[in-house]
N, C-alpha and C positions, 0 to 999 in steps of 0.2 A: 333549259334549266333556269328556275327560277333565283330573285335572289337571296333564301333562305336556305335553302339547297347549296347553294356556291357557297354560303357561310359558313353551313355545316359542313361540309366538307373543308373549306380552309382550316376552320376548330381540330378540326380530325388530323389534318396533316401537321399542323403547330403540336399537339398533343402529341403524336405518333414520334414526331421528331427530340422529345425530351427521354434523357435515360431514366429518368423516375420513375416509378409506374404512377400514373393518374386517374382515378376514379369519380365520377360524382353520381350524389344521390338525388331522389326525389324526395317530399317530405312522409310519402310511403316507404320510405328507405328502399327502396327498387335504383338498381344502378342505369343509369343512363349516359351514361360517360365511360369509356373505359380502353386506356388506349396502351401499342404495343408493352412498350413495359411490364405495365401490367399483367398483359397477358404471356412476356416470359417469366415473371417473379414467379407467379401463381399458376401456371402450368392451365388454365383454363380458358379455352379459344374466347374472342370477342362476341361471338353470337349466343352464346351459351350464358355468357356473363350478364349481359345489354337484361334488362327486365327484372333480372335473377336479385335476392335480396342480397344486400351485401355480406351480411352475413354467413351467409350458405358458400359462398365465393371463396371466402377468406378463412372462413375456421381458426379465427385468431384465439390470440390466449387471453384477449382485451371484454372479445364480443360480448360477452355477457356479464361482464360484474364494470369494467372498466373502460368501455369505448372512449378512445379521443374524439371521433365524431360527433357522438355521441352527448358527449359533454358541452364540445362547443356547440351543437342546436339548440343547447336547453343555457347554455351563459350567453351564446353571442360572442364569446372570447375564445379566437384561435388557439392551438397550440401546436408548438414549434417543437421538435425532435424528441419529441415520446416514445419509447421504444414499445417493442413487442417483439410475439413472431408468430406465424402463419404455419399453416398444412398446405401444401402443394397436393397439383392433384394425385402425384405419388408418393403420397402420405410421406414426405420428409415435411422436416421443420423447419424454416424459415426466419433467419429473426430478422426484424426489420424495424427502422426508423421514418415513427410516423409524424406528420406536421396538416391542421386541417387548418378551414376556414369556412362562414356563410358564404351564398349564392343566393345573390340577389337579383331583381328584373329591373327595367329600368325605370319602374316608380321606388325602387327601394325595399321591396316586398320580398321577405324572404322566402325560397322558393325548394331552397335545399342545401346541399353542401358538396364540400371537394375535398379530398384527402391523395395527402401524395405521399408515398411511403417508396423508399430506399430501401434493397437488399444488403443487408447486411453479414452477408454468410463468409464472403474472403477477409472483410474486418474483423469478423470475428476470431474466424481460425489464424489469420494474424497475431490477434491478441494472445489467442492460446500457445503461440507458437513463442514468444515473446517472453510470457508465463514461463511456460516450461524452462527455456534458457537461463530467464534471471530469477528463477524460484529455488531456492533448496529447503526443506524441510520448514518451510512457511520464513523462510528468509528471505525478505527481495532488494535484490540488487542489480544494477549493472555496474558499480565504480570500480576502478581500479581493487579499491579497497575492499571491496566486496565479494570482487570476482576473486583475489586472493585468497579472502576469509573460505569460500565454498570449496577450492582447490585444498587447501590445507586440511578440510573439516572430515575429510572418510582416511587420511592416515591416522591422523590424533584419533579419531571413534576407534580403529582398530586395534591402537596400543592399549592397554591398562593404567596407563600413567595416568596422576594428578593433574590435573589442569585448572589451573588460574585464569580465569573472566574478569579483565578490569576495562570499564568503560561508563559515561553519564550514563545517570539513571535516563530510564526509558530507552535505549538503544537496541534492547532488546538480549538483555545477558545470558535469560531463560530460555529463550527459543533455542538458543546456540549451546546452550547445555542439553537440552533437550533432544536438537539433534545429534550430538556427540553421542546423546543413551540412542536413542534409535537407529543408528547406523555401528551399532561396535554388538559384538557378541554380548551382550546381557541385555539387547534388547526385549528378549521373553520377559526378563525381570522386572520389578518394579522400577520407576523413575519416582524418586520419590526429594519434593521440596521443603525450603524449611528457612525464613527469613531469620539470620541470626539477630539482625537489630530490630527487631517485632517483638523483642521476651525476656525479661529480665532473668539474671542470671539462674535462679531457683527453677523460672519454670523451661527454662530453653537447658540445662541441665536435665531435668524430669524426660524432656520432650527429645531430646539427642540419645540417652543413655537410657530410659526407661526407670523403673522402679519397682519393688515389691510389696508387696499388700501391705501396709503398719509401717512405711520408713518414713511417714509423715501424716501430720492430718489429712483424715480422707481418703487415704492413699488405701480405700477397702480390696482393690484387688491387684494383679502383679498387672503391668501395664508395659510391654515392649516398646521403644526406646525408634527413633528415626533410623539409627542403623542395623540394629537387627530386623527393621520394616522392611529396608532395602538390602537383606542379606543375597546376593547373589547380582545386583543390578547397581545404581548409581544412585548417589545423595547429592544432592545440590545445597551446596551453604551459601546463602546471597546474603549479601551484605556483612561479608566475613570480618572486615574491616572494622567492626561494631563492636566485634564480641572483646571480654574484661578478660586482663592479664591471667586473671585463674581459670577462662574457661579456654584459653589460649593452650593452658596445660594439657587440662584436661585430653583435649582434640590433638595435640601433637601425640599424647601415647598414643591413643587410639590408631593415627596414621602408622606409627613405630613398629608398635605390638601387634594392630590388628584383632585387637581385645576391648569390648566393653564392661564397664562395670555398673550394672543398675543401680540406683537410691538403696541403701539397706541392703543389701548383696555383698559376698564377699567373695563370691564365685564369678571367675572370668567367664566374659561369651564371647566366642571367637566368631569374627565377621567378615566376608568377604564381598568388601563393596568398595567401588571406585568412586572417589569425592572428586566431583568438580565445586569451585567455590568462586564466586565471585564479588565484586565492589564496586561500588562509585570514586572510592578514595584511590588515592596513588601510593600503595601498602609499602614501597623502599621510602615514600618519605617519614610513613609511620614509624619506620626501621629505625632510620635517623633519627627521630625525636623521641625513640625511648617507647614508644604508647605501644608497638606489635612485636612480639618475637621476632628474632630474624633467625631462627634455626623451624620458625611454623614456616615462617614465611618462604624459606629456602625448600623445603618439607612440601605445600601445596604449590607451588611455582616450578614445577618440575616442565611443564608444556605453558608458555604464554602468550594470550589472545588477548588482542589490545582492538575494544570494539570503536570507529568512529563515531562522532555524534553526526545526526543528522544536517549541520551546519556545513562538515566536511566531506558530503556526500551529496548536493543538492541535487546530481544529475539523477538520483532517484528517486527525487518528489516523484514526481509525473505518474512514475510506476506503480509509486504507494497507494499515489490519490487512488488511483485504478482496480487496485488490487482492495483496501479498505472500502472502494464504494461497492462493490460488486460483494465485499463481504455483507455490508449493509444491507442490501439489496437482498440477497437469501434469507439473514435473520428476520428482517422487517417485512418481507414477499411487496418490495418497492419497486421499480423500474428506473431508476434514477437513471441518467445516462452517463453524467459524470460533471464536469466544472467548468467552467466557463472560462474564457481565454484571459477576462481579468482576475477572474477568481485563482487560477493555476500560476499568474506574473504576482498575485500579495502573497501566494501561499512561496513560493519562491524565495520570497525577499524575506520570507520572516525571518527571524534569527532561532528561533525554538531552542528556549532554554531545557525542556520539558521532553526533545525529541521528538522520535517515530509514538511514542507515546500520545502527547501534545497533538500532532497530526490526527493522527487517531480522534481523540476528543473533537477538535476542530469538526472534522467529518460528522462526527454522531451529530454536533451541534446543528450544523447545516441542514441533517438528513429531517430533524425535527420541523425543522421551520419549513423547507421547500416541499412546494403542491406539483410543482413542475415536474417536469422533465432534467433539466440542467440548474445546478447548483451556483447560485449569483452572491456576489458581494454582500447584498442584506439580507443572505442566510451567514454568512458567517457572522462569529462573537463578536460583539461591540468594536474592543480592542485591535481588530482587525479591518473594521472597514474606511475608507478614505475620509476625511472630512469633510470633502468639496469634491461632490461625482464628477469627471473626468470629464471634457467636453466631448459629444456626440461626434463620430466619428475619430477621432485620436485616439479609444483606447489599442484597438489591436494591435496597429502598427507600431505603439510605443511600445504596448505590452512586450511584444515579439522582439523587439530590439533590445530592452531591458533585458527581459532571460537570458538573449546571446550572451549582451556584453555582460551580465555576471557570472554565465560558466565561465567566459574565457578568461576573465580576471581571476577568478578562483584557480581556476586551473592556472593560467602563471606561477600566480603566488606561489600555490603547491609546489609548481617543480621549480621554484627559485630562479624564475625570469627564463629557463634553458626552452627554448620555442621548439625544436625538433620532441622533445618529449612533451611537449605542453600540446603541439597539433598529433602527434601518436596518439595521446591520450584522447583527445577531443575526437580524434576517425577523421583527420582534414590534414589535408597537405601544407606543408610548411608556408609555400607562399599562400598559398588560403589565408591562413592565419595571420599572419604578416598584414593583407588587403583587408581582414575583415578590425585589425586591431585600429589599421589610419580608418576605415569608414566609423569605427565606432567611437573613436577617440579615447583609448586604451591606452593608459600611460605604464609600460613596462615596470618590471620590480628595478632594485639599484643593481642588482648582478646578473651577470649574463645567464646562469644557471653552473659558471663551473666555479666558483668561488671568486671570481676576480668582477670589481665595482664597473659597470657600465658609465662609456664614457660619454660626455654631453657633446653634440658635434654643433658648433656653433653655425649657423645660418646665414650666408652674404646675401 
């Protein structure tokens, strides 16, 4: 055996020994590489691949408009976790995470290329499995606070009762009205919206209650009213908290009697629809200062859902990034894979005045600017990225330790210093918590969690 021969063969066994699959090309794109992995991903032996064009092989969703390969022969610049997904040779689908680079000889002459691409089929149905659990009717959660909101969300849809929505804008008031109309018997019916603080009183009167042909300029024909729109289904009043003393009237007959009366009408129309209403304000302090009814406000507060802000719920960034990138991705037909480990530690720390909302935006921004694969630091908003990039190697590990130590602080805080429900909450055993709060240097709340001050034990 010569000594090209023993090389090739060592190549072959180094290759065979990696769980990636590994391919490389010639600059006829003819595969010449192509080791076990490989040939489990793709379902097709190594003798049959060896020569064969790569494309014929793969039957990717990339091959022909979007090759990673592809791209880097004609830039010269790798790329690192690009997704896609393959046809096996029994026509399933395949998605897979791909990263190339040149091949060169040893004057430097490039000669062809390598791509190594990951199966990605158990991560995925992970993800989906994941979805499914903290998804309800395009609601994502896993917090406490969330998983409660989805347990409480199909009795409330089933009753008929009024239901009050108060929580910061962006939190998502709508979705959760929405699903209360899609899971309750009227869901056949309309779900129908309607911003009360979008419309000054004349025309959000017009637009609730309707009007008759001549009961105003312009008014040429009769014009049905938001509640007889949704006679048999539900009306959403958002940002009820807006509306003026006299349209405050108005809307409590209507709950009372169950009767509209159009612009220029003297005739009652009797409606059967369920109002959910909701705010960004805190409507009992409206109460108190005179500005809202408290006999509406007792009237639409019959069922109340008190949403958190995204600040109070950080353990579902992760989710969201996931869930809004993969939204992205269908609208835009992008691949993005998703965020970077420092991009997921700033998204963390933000404070989001603005919310799941906020988030949301953030995303679009990113999706603009990145060519990649994965979404980095200088695609997010100005506002967001570091002043002075992190020194080379330090971010992960800080990143990583920074998310810890601000769930677990969060999470203290919430359950008011009490550690047995602070590690329940977190999925970690009590001394877990305990070892991870000395490694982290987590200085407890002042009470122990049952109301009585934590005492300072002094040190000899």
């Amino acid at each position: 055996m010569d000594d090209s021969q023993e090389f090739q063969q060592r190549e072959a066994a180094i290759l065979d020994s990696i769980n990636e699959g590994v391919f490389t090309v010639d600059l006829d794109w003819r595969i010449t590489a192509f080791n076990r992995a490989a040939e489990q991903i793709t379902g097709v032996p190594r003798h049959l691949a060896m020569g064969s064009q790569c494309c014929d092989v793969f039957r990717a969703s990339v091959c022909e408009t979007n090759c990673a390969l592809r791209r880097t022969m004609a830039s010269g610049q790798p790329m690192v976790n690009a997704t896609a997904h393959i046809v096996n040779q029994d026509g399933a689908r395949v998605p897979i995470r791909i990263s190339t680079a040149l091949l060169r000889d040893d004057q430097g002459v490039v000669v062809g290329g390598v791509e190594t691409f990951q199966d990605l089929t158990q991560v995925e149905r992970l993800q989906k499995e994941l979805q499914a659990r903290y998804t309800f009717e395009d609601i994502i959660g896993r917090s406490p606070a969330m998983r409660r909101l989805f347990e409480t969300l199909p009795p409330i849809a089933a009753s008929s009762s009024t239901v009050l929505i108060e929580g910061p804008s962006g939190t998502g008031k709508e979705l959760v009205a929405r699903a209360i109309h899609n899971l309750s018997p009227r869901k056949r019916k309309r779900f129908v919206a309607i911003n009360c603080g979008a419309l000054p009183d004349t025309l959000l009167e017009s637009e609730l209650f309707g009007h008759k042909a001549g009961a105003f300029t312009d008014a040429r024909r009769d014009k049905p009213g938001r509640f007889v729109w949704a006679d048999g289904g539900t009306l959403f009043l958002d940002e009820i908290g807006d509306v003026s003393p006299a349209m405050q009237v108005r809307l409590l007959r209507v709950l009372q009697e169950r009767v509209v009366e159009p612009l220029g009408s003297v005739q009652p129309v009797p409606v059967d629809v369920r109002v959910v209403a909701a705010t960004n304000k805190d409507l009992a302090d409206l109460v108190r200062a005179g500005t809202f009814r408290e006999d509406l406000y007792y009237r639409i507060r019959v069922i109340h859902l008190r949403l958190p802000s995204l600040a109070q719920r950080r353990e579902d960034i992760p989710l969201l990034i996931q869930h809004i990138v993969s939204k992205f991705n269908q609208l835009q037909g992008t691949q993005i894979a998703g965020v970077s480990d420092d991009v997921l530690t700033r998204l963390m720390e933000h404070p989001y005045p603005g919310n799941v909302r906020e988030l949301e935006n953030i995303i679009e921004h990113a999706f603009v600017l990145c060519q990649g694969s994965i979404i980095e630091l200088h695609h997010l908003p100005l506002e967001l990225r570091p002043s002075v990039p992190p020194a080379q190697g330090e971010l992960q590990p800080r990143s990583l330790r920074a998310m810890e130590r601000l769930l677990i602080a969060e999470t203290l805080e919430r359950r008011g210093g009490n550690r047995k429900a602070a590690a329940r909450e977190l999925g970690i055993d009590v001394s877990t918590l305990y070892r991870k709060m000395k490694e982290l240097h987590i200085q407890p709340p002042d009470t122990d969690g049952r109301g009585r001050r934590r005492q300072t034990r002094s040190m000899s």
